[in-house]
Structures are given as C-alpha cells and as structure tokens.
C-alpha positions, 0 to 999 in steps of 0.5 A: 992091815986096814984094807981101803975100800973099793971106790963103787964107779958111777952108773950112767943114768939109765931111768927117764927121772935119772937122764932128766936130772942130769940134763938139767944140770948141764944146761945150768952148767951152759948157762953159767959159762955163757952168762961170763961170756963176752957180750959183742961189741956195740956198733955206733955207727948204727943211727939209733946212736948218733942223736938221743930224741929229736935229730938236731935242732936248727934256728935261722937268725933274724938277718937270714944271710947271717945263717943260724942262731941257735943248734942243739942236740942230744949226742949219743956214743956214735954222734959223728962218727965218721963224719968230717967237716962238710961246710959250704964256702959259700953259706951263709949267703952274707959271708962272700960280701963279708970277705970283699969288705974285710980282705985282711981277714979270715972269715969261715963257714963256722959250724954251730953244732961241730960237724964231729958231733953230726952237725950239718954243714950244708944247712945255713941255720946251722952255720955262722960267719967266725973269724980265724980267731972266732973258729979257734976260740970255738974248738976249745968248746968242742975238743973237750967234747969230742974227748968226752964222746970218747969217753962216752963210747967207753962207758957204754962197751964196758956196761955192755959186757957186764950184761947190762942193756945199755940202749935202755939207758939214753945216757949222753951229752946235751950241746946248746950253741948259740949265737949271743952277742951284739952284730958287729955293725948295724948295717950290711954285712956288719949286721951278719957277723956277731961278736960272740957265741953261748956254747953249753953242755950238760950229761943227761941221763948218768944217774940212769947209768950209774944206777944200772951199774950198783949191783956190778962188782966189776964196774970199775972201767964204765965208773972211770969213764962216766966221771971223765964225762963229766969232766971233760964236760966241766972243761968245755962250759968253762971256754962256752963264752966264744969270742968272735973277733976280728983277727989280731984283737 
C-alpha cells in the first residue's frame, strides 16, 4: 500500500527578507486589481471641455445692424451642455425694420454658432436675420452636429476607461459658419438680410485619438464612435449650403 505524503503546511513569513517578499507580492496583486478597475466618468460640464484653443470667434458684417458675418470654434465633448437658446428678439438692431417692411413673413434671431454648441445669443456678431425657412435650412447643418457631439462624448468615456489620458488628445469638431451670399437688396434694411449661409465642419485631432487607442484590444466602443464623428460630420457639410429665403420660395 502506497502511503501519500503528508502535505508540509505553509510557515508565515518570520524573516524581515521573507515579510518583504511577501508584501511586495500584494502590492502587485493591488495594482493589477485596481489597473481593471473602472476609471470615473468625465464630467463635460467642466469648461476645459466646451471649446478646444481660443472660445468662439466672432466677426461683425460690413452693415453692422445686420449682426454677424463670420463665428467659429473648436467644439470639444461638453460644448453646449446645458445651454439653451439665448437669442434676443431685438438683435441684430436691422431686424425690427425688417419685420415692419416684410409683415407676411417670418423673420428670427438666427444663431451662427448654434446656442447647443455654446454660441452666443445675446452677442450681435454672433447672430444673423433668417427667415423661417432660412432657420430650418440651417438645422439641417446643425442637428448632424449636435449628433455628432454625442457621439463624441461617446468616444471619450470609452478611451477614459481604457486608461487612456484622454484631456491630452484635444480630439473634436471644427465649425465655421459664414454669412456668403448676395444681400437681398441694396438699400435699408434689404442690405441686412442675406440670400445664404457657408456652414463648414471638420474633425480635428482623430488621428491623435485613434493612435492613442492602437495598443487597446477592447477598443471597440470608442472606434464605433470615432467613425460615427465623422459621419455624422460628412452629413452636415453636405446641407453647409443654408438658403435664406423669403418664406414659401
């Protein structure tokens, strides 16, 4: 009959060289654990995230009663967040004659920079005369883009919990909205109201992100999000051309 060996049990450490080697085994034990675990969440409401390099860029028209000619910016993940329309009835200063001279039709406070991507309502270079139908012409520039700044939110949470340092990488979307086209008339307040808008977006910065994420196997989630970007991008250039017409036409 083969008898089994007794199992010897295991001594606790009792030498200082013993009681090290075993305390420096734990640690690595606590730093794998707390390598998986979960980062926290970003929080876009802080303002380093809004606006990536300078805040928004304003440029007041030639006719400045008219409002603006040119806003710009860099939108970061938290760009408008929590911010709702804030434009003033009574700006640009054209738009009161305007709505005595045209009463059959609809004129607003248009936003360049749309007020969900931080734009500034109550700043005349910052807004434009558009007729009902201008305005809706311009949302289908902007609703791509507020869809694309969700998805961009998306991309960074998932970066963020694959460790990755995320506020190093300035990862966002370019808008450049313009006021191109011909005044509707030479004279006032026809020369304050214009017959288009140039809206333009552009992802900056991707390839920082996407290089971040090369050595990550879990990567999936921020590399769906990072190409819906740019397609929801793609979809607002192609509406960037913004008619501004008299309602009806």
């Amino acid at each position: 009959m083969v008898r089994e060996k007794k199992k010897n049990p295991v001594s606790p450490p009792s030498t200082p060289l013993e009681m090290t080697l075993v305390g420096i085994a734990k640690k690595k034990v606590e730093v794998r654990r707390s390598s998986r675990a979960r980062k926290a969440p970003l929080n876009f409401t802080d303002k380093y995230w809004q606006f990536f390099g300078d805040l928004p860029s304003y440029r007041v028209n030639e006719h400045q009663n008219a409002g603006g000619r040119h806003s710009s910016a860099i939108l970061g993940p938290g760009a408008g967040l929590g911010k709702g329309s804030d434009s003033v009835g009574d700006k640009p200063q054209a738009i009161q004659a305007i709505k005595k001279k045209y009463p059959g039709t609809t004129f607003i406070s248009g936003h360049l920079l749309n007020a969900d991507f931080g734009g500034d309502g109550k700043d005349h270079k910052n807004l434009t005369v558009l007729t009902s139908t201008g305005n809706a012409n311009h949302k289908k520039f902007d609703e791509p883009i507020k869809k694309a700044l969700m998805q961009l939110r998306t991309a960074y949470q998932a970066m963020n919990e694959l460790g990755i340092d995320v506020k190093a990488i300035r990862y966002g979307i370019k808008v450049d909205i313009e006021v191109t086209g011909k005044e509707w008339g030479d004279t006032y307040p026809n020369n304050c109201i214009f017959k288009s808008l140039t809206c333009k977006a552009k992802v900056v910065n991707d390839d920082k992100a996407l290089a971040e994420l090369v050595p990550h196997k879990n990567r999936e989630k921020a590399d769906a999000a990072i190409t819906a970007v740019q397609h929801l991008v793609d979809e607002a250039n192609a509406n960037g051309e913004i008619a501004n017409l008299p309602d009806g036409e």
